[in-house]
Z-matrix of the N, CA and C atoms (Angstrom, degrees):
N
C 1 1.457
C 2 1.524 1 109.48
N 3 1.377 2 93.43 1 118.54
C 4 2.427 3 80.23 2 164.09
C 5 1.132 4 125.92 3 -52.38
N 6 1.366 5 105.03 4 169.11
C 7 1.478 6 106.36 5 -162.23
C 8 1.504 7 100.13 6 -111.67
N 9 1.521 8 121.44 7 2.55
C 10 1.335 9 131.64 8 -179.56
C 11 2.013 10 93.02 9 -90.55
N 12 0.847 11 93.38 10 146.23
C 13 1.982 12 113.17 11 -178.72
C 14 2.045 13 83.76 12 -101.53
N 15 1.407 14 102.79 13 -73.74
C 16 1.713 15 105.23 14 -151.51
C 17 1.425 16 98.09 15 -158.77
N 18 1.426 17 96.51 16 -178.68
C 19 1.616 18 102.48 17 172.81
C 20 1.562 19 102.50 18 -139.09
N 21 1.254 20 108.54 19 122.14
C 22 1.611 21 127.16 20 170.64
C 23 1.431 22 127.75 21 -73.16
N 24 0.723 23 115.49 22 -168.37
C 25 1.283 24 126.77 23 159.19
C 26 1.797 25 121.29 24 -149.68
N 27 1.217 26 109.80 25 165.68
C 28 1.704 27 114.80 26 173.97
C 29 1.326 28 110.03 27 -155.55
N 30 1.736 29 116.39 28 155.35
C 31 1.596 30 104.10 29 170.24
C 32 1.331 31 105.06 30 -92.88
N 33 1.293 32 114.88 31 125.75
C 34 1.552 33 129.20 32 147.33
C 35 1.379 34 98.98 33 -32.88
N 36 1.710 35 90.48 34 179.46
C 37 1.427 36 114.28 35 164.58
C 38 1.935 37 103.18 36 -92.59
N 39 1.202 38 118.67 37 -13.98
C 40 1.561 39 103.42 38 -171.67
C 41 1.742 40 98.75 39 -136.66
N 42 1.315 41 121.40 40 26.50
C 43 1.377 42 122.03 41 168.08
C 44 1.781 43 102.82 42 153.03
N 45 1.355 44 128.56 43 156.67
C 46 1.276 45 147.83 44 133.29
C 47 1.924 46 101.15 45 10.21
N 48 1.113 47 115.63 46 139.19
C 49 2.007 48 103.12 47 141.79
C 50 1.581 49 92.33 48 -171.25
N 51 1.852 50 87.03 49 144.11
C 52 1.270 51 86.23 50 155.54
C 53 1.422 52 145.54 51 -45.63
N 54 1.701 53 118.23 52 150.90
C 55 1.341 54 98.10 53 156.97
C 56 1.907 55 114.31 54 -143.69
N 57 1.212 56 131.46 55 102.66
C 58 1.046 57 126.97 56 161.86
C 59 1.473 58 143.43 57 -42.35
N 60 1.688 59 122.25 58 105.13
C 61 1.086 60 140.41 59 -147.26
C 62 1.681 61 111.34 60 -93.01
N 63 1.161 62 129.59 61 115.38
C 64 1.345 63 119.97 62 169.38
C 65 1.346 64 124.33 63 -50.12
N 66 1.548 65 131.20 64 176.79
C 67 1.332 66 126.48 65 140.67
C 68 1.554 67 124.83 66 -76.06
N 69 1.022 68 92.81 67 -28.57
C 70 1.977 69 106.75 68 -173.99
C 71 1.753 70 98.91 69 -69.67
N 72 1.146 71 121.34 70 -33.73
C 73 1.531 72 126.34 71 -175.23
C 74 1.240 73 116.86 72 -92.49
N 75 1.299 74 112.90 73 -35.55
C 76 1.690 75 110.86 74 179.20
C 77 1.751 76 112.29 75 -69.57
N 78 2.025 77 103.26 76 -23.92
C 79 1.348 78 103.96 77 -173.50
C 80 1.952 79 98.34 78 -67.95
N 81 1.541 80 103.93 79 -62.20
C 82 1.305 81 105.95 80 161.67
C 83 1.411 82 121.81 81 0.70
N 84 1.536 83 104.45 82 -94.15
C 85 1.173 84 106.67 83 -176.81
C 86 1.574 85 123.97 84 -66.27
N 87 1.251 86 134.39 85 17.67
C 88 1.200 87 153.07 86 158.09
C 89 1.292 88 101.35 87 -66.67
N 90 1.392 89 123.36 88 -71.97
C 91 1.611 90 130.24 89 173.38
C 92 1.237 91 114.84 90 -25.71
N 93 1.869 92 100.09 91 -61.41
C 94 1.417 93 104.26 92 -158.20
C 95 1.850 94 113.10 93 -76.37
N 96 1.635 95 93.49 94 -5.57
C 97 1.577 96 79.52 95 -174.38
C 98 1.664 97 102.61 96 -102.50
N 99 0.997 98 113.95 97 6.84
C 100 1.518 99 127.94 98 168.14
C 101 1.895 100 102.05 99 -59.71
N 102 1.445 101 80.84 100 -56.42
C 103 1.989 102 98.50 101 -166.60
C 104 1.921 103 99.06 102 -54.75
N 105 1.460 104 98.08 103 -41.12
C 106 1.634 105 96.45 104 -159.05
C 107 1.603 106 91.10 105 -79.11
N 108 1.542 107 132.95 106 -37.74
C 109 1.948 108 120.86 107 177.29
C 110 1.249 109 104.44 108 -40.92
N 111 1.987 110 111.71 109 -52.31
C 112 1.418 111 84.28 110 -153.15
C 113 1.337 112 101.66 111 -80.55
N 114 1.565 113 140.26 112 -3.99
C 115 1.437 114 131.11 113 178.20
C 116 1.601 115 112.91 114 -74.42
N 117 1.511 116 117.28 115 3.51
C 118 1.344 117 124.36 116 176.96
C 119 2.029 118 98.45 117 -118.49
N 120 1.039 119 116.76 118 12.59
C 121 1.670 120 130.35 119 149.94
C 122 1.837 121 82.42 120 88.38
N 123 0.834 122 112.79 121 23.38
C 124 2.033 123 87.93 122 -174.43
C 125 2.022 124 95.26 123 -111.23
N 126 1.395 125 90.44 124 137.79
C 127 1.142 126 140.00 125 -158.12
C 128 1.635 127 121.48 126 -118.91
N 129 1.390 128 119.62 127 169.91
C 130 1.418 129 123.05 128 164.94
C 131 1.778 130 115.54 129 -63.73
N 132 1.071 131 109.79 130 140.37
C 133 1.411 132 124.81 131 -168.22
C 134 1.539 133 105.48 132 74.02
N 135 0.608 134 143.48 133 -46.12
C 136 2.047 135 143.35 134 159.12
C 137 1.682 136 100.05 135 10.72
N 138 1.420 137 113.74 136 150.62
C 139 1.482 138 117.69 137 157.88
C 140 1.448 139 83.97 138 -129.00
N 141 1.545 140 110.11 139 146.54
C 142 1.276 141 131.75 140 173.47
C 143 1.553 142 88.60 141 -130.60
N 144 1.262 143 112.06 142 170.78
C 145 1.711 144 131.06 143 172.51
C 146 1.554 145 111.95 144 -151.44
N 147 1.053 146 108.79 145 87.80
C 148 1.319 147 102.15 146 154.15
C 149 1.771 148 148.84 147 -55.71
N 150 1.383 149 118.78 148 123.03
C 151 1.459 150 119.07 149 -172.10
C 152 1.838 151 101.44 150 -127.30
N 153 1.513 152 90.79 151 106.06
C 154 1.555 153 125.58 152 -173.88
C 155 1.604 154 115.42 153 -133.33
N 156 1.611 155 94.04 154 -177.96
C 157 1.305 156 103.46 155 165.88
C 158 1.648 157 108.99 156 -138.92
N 159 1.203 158 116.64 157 165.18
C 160 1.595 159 125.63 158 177.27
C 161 1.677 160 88.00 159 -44.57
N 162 1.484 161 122.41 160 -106.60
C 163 1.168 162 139.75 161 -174.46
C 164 1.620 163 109.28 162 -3.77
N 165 1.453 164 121.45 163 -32.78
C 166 1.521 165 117.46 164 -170.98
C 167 1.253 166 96.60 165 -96.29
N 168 1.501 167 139.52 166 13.88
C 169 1.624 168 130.60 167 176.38
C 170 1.307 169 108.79 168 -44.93
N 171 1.489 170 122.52 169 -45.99
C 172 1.419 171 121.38 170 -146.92
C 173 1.802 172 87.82 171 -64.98
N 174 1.402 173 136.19 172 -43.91
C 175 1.451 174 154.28 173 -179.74
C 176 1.382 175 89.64 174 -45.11
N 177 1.506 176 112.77 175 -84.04
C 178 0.969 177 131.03 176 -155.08
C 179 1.749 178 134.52 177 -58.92
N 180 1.432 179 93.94 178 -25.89
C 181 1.775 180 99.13 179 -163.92
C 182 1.354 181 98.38 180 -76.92
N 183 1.706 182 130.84 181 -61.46
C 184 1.363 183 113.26 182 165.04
C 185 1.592 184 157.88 183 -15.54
N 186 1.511 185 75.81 184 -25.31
C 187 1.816 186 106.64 185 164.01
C 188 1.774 187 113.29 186 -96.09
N 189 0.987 188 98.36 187 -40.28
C 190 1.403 189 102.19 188 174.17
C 191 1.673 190 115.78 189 -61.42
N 192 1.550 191 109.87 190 -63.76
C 193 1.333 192 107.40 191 170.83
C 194 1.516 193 118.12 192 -51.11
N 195 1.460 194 112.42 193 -40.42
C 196 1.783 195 99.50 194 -168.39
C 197 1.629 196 99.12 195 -79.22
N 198 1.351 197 118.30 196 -23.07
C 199 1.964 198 99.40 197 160.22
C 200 1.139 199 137.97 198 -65.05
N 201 2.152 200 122.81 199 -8.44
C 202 0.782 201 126.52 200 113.91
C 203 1.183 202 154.70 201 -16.77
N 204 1.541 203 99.42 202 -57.69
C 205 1.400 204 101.87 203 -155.83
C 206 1.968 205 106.85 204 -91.64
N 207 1.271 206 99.22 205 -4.62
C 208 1.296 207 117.73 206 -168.82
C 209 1.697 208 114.95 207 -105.34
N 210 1.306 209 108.85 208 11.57
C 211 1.613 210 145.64 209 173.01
C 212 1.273 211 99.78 210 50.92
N 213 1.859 212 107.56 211 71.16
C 214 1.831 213 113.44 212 -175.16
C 215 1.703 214 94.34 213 -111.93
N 216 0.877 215 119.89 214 175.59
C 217 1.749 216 121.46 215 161.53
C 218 1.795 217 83.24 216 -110.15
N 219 1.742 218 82.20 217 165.20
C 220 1.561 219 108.69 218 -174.41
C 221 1.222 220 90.99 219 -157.78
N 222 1.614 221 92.14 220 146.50
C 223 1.207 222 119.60 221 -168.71
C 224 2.056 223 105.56 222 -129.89
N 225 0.800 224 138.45 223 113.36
C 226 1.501 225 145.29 224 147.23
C 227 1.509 226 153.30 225 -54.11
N 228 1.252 227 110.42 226 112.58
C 229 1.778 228 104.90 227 -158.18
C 230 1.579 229 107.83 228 -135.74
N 231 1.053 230 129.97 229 101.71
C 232 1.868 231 117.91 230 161.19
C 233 1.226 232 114.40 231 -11.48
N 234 1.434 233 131.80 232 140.48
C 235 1.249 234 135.28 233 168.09
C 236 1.786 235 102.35 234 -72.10
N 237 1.497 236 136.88 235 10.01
C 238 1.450 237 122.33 236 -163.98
C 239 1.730 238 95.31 237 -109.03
N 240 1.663 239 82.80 238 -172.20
C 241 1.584 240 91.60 239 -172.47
C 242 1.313 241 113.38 240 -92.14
N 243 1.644 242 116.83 241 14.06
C 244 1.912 243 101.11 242 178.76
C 245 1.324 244 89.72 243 -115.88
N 246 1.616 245 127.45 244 19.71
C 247 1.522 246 113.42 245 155.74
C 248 1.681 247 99.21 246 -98.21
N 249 0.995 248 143.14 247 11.99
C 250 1.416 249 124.16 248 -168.93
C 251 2.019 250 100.21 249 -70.49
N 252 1.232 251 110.84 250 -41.20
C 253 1.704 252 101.68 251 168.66
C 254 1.414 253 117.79 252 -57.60
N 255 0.989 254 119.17 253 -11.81
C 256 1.361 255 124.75 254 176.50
C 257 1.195 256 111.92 255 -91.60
N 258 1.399 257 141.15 256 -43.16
C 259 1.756 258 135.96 257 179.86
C 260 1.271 259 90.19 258 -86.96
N 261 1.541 260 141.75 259 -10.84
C 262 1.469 261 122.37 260 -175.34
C 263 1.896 262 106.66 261 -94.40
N 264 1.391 263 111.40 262 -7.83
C 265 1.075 264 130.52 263 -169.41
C 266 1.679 265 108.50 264 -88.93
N 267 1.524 266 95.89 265 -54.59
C 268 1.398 267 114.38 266 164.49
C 269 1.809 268 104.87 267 -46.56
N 270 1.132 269 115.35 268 -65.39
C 271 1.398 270 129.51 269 -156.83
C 272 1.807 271 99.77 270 -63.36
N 273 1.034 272 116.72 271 -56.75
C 274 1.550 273 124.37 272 173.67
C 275 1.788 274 117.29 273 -40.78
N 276 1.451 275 95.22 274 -23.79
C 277 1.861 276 97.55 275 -158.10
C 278 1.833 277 111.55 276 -118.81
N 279 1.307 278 101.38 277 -30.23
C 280 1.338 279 96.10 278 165.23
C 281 1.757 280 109.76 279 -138.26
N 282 1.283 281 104.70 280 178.06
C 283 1.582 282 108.49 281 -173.04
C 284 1.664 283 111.56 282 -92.89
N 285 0.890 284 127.99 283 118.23
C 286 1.378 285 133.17 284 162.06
C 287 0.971 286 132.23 285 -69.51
N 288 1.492 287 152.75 286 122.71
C 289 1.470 288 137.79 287 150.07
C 290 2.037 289 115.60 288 -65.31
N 291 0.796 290 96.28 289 -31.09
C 292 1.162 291 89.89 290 177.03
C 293 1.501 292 112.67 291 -160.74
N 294 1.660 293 123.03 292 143.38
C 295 1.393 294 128.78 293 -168.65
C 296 2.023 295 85.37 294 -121.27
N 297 0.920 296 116.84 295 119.78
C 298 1.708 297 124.27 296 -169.83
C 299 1.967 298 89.89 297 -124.83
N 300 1.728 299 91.47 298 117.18
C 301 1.801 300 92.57 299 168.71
C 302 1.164 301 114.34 300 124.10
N 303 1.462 302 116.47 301 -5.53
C 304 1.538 303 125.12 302 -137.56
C 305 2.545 304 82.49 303 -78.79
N 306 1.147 305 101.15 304 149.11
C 307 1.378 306 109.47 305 -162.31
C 308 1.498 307 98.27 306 -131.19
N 309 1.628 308 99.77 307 149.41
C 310 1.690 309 109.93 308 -168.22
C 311 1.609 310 101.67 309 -62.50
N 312 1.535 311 125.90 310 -39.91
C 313 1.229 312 125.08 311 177.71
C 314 1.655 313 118.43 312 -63.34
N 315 1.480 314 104.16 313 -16.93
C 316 1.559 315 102.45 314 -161.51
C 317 1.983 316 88.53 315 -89.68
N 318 1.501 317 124.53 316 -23.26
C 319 1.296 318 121.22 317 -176.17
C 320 1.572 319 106.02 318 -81.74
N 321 1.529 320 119.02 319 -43.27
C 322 1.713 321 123.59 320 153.52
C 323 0.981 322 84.26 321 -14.65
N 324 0.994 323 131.61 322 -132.72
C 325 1.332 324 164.39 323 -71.58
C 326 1.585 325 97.27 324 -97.77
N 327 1.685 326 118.46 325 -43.06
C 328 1.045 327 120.97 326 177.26
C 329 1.725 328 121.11 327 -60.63
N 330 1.212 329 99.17 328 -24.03
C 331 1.501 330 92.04 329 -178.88
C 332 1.603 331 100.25 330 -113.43
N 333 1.328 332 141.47 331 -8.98
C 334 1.098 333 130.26 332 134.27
C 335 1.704 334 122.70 333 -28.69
N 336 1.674 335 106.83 334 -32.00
C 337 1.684 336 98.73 335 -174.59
C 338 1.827 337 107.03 336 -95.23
N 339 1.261 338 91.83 337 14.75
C 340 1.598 339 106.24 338 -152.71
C 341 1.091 340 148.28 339 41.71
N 342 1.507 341 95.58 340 62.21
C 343 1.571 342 122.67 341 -176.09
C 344 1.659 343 106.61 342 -60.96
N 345 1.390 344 109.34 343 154.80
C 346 1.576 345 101.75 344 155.27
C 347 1.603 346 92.19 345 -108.19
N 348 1.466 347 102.58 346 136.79
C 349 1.107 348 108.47 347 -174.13
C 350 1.582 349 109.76 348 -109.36
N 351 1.272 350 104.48 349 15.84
C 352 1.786 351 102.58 350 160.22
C 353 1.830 352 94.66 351 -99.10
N 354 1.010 353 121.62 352 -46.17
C 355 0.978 354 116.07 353 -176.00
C 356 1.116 355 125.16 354 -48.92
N 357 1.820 356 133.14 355 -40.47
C 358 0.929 357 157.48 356 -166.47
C 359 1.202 358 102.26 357 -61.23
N 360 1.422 359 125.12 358 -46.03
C 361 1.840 360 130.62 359 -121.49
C 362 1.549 361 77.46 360 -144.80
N 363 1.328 362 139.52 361 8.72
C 364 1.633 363 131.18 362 -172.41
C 365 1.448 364 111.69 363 -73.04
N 366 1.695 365 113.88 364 -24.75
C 367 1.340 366 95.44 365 -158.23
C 368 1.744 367 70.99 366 -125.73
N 369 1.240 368 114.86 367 89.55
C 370 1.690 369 111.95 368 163.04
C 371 1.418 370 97.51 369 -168.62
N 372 1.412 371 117.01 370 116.50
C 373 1.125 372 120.84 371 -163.00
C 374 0.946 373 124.66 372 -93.62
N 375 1.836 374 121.30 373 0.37
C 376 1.843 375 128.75 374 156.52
C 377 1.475 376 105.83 375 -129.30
N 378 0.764 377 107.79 376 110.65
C 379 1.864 378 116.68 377 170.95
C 380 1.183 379 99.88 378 -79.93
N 381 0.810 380 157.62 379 95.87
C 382 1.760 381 145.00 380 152.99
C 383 1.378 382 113.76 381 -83.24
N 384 1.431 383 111.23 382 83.10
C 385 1.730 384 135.82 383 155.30
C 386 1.053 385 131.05 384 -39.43
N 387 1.452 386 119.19 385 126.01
C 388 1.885 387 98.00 386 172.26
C 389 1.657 388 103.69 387 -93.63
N 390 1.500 389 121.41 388 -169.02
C 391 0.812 390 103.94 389 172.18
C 392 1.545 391 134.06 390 -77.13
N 393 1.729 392 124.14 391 160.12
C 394 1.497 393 105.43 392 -164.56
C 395 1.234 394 103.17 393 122.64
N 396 1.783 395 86.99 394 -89.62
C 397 1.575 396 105.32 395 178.05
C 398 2.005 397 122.62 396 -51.15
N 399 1.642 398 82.49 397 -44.97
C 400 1.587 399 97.51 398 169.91
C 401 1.488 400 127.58 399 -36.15
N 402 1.378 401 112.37 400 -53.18
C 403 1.237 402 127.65 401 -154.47
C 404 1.280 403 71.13 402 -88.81
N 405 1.399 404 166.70 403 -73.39
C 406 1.423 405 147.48 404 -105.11
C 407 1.479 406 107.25 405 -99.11
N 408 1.399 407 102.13 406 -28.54
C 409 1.802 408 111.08 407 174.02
C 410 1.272 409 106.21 408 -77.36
N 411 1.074 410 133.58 409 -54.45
C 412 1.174 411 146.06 410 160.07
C 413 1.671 412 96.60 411 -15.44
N 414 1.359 413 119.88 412 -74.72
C 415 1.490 414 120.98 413 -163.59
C 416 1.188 415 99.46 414 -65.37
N 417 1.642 416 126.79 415 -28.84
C 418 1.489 417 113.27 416 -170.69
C 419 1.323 418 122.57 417 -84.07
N 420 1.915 419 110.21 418 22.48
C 421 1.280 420 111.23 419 -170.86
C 422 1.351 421 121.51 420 90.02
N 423 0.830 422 137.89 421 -14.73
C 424 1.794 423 149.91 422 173.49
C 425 1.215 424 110.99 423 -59.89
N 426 1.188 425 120.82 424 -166.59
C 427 1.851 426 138.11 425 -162.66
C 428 1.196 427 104.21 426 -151.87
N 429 1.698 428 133.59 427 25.93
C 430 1.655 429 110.24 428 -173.33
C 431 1.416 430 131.22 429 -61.33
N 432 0.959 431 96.42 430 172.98
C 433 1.753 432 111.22 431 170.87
C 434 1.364 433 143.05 432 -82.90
N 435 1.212 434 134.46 433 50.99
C 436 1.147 435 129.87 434 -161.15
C 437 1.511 436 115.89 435 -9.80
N 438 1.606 437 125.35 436 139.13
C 439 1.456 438 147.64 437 -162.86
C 440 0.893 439 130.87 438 172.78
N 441 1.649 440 113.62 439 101.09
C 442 1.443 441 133.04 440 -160.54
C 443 1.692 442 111.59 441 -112.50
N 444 1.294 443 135.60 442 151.57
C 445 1.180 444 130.97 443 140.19
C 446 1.578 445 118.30 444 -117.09
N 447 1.527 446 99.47 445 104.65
C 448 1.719 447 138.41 446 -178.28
C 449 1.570 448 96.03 447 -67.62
N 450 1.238 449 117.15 448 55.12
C 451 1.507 450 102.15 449 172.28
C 452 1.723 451 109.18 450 95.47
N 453 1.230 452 102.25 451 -112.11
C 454 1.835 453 118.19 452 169.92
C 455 1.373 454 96.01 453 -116.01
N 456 1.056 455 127.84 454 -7.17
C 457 1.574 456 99.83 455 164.81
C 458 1.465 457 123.68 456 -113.41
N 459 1.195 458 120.77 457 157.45
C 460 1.468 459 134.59 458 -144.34
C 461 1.765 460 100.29 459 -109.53
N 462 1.398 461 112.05 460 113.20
C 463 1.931 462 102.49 461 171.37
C 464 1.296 463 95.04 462 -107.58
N 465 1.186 464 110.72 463 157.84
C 466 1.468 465 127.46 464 172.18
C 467 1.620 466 116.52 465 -175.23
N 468 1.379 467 93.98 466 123.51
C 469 1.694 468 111.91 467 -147.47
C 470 2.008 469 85.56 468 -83.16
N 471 1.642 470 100.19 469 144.78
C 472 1.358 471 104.25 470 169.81
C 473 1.553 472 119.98 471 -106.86
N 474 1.487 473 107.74 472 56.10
C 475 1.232 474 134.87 473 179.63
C 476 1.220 475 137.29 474 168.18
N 477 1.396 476 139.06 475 131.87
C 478 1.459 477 125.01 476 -172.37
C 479 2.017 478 107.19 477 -61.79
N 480 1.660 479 84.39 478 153.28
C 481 1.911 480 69.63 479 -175.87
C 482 1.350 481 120.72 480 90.45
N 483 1.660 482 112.76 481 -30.18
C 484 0.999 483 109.93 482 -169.76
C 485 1.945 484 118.24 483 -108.72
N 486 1.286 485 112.13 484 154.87
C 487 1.627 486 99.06 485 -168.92
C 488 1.944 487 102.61 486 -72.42
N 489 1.524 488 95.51 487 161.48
C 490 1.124 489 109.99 488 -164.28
C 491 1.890 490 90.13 489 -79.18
N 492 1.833 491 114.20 490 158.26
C 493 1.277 492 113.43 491 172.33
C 494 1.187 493 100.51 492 -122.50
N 495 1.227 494 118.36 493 159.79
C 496 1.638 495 131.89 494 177.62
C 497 1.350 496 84.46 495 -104.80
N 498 1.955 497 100.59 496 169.70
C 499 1.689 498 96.03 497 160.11
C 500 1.596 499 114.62 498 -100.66
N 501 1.705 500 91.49 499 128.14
C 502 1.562 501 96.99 500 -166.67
C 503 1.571 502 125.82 501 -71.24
N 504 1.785 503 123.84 502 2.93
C 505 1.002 504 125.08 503 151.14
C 506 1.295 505 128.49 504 -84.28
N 507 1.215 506 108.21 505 2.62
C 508 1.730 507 108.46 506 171.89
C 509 1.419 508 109.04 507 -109.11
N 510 1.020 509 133.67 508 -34.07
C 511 1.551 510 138.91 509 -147.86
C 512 1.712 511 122.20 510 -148.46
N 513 1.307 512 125.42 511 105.00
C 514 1.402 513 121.48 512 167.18
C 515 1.467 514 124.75 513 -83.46
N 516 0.969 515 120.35 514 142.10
C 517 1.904 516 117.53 515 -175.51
C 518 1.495 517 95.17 516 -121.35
N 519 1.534 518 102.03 517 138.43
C 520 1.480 519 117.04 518 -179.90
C 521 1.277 520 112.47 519 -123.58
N 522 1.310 521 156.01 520 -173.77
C 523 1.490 522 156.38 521 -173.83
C 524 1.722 523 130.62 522 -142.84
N 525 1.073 524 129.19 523 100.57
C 526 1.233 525 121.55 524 -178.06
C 527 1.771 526 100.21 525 -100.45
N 528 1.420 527 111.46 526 109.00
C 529 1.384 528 103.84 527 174.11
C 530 1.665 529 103.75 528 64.16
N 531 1.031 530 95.07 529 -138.06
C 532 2.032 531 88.68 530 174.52
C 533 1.990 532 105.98 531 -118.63
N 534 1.412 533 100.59 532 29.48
C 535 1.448 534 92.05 533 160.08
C 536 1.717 535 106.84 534 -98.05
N 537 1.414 536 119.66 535 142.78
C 538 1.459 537 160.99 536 151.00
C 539 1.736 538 99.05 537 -37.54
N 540 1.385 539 119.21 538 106.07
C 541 1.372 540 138.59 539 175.98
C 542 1.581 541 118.62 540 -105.37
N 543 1.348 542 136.83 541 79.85
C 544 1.693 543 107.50 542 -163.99
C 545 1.731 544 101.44 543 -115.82
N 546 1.409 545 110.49 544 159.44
C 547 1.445 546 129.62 545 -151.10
C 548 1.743 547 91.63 546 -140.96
N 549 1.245 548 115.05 547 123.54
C 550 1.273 549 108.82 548 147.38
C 551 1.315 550 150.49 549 -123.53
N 552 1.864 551 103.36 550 158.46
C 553 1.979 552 83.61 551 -153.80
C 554 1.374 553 117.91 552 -108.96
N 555 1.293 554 97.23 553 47.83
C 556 1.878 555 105.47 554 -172.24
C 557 1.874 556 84.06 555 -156.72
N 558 1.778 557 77.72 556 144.04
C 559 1.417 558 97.03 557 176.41
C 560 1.724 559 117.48 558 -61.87
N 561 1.645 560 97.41 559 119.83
C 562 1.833 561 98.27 560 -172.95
C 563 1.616 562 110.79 561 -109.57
N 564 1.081 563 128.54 562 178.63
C 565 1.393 564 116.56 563 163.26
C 566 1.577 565 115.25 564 -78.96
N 567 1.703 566 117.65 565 -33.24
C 568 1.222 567 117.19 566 170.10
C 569 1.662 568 100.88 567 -99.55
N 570 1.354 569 118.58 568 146.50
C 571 1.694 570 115.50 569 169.07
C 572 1.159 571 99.52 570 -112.81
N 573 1.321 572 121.07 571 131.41
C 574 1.616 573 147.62 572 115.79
C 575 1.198 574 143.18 573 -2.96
N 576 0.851 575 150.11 574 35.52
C 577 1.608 576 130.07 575 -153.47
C 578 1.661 577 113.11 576 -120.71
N 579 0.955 578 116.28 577 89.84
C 580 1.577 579 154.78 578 178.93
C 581 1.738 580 90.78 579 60.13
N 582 1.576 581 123.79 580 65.75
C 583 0.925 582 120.06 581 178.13
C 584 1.688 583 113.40 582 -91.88
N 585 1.326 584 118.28 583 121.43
C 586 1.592 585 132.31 584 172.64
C 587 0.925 586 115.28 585 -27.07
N 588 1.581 587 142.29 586 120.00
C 589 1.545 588 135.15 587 159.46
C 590 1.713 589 96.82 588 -118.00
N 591 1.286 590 70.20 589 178.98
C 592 1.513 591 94.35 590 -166.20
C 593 1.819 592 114.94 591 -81.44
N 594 1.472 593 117.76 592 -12.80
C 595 1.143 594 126.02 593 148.46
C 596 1.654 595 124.46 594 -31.00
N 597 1.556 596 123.99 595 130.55
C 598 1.081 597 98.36 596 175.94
C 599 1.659 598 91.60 597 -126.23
N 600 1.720 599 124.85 598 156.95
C 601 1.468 600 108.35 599 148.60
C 602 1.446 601 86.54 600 -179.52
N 603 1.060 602 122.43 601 -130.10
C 604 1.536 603 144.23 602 -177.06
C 605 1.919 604 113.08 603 -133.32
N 606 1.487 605 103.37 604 126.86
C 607 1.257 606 113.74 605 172.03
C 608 1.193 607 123.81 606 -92.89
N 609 1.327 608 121.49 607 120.99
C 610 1.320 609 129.87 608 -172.82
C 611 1.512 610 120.29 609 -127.35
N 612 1.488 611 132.49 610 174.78
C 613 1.402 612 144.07 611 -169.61
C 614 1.605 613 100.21 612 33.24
N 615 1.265 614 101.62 613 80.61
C 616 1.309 615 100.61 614 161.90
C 617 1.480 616 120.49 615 58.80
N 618 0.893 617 122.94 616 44.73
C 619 1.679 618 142.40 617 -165.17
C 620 1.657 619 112.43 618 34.35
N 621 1.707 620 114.38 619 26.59
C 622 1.549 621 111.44 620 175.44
C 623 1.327 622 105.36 621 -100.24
N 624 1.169 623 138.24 622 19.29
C 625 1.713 624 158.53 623 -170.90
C 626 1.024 625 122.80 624 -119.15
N 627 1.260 626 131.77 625 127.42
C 628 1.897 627 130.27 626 136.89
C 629 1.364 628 106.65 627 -100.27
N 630 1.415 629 100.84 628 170.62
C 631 1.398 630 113.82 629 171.23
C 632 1.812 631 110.21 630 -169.31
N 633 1.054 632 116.49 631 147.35
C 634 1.385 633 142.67 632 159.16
C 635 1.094 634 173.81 633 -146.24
N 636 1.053 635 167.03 634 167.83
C 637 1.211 636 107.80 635 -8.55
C 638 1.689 637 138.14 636 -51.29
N 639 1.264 638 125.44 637 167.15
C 640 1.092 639 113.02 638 164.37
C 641 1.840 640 132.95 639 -35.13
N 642 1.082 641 132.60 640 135.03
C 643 1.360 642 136.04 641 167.37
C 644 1.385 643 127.50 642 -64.38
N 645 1.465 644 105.55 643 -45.35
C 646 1.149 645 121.85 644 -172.48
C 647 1.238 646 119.25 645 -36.67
């Protein structure tokens, strides 16, 4: 069997790049995103919904399988703006525990159709926002979750309010100014080493944190 799983992608800090995913790491991070569901309370019988894109699988599938594996239903959505009838459709008809992904373009668009977007998101009890999106729920009265993708690695805060965590045995985050630096500390098929993404905020607890907005 190869020892390559897939090839991802992430945004840099100065464009798109590939990134080639092991098998030994994707199992990894299977574990670890097991550890981080249940620290966001979701469970068997759970609906989660994911709001992604193809290109972010390598991020994403680890989460997907351990909501599986943890006997949740899942649900699937594009991170763009001609799915917003589609997560608002989703959201109207069954109950969610958690909508993880939700994107500044995917809330555009939603209140472009003139969503109420407390209304929308009222009965879902983890929003996990990236940034953008964050700040806009935030204004609409909500509680989200901080939720970033730092490159190839994934933060996601286990509380509203609270800073997002990476997992700190795979991945260190460092800071230039308020650009997002990540390093990783386990053997990958692609290596890391304080490479720029396109994330921006402030690194905190020991580089296993984001947070935002900026402080400065």
């Amino acid at each position: 069997m190869s020892d390559v799983w897939g090839v991802g992608c992430y945004d840099a800090r100065d464009r798109r790049r590939p990134w080639t995913i092991g098998q030994a790491e994707i199992q990894r991070d299977m574990g670890g995103a097991s550890r981080r569901l249940a620290d966001l309370g979701i469970g068997a019988a759970d609906r989660v919904l994911f709001c992604s894109m193809l290109s972010e699988a390598g991020q994403f599938w680890p989460l997907i399988v351990a909501t599986m594996l943890v006997g949740a239903q899942l649900s699937c959505a594009d991170a763009t703006a001609g799915e917003a009838p589609r997560v608002e459709m989703f959201l109207a008809r069954m109950r969610y525990r958690a909508v993880i992904g939700v994107t500044d373009v995917l809330v555009e668009a939603m209140v472009e159709r003139g969503t109420d977007l407390h209304a929308c998101f009222a009965n879902v009890d983890v929003i996990a926002a990236r940034p953008g999106a964050y700040e806009r729920l935030v204004a609409a009265g909500l509680a989200p979750y901080r939720f970033a993708l730092c490159g190839p690695a994934v933060a996601i805060a286990p509380g509203a309010e609270e800073p997002a965590w990476i997992d700190g045995d795979e991945w260190h985050l460092d800071a230039d100014h308020d650009d997002v630096l990540v390093t990783n500390l386990q053997p990958r098929a692609t290596s890391f080493a304080r490479a720029a993404v396109a994330t921006r905020g402030d690194v905190i607890e020991n580089g296993k944190a984001i947070t935002w907005p900026s402080a400065r």
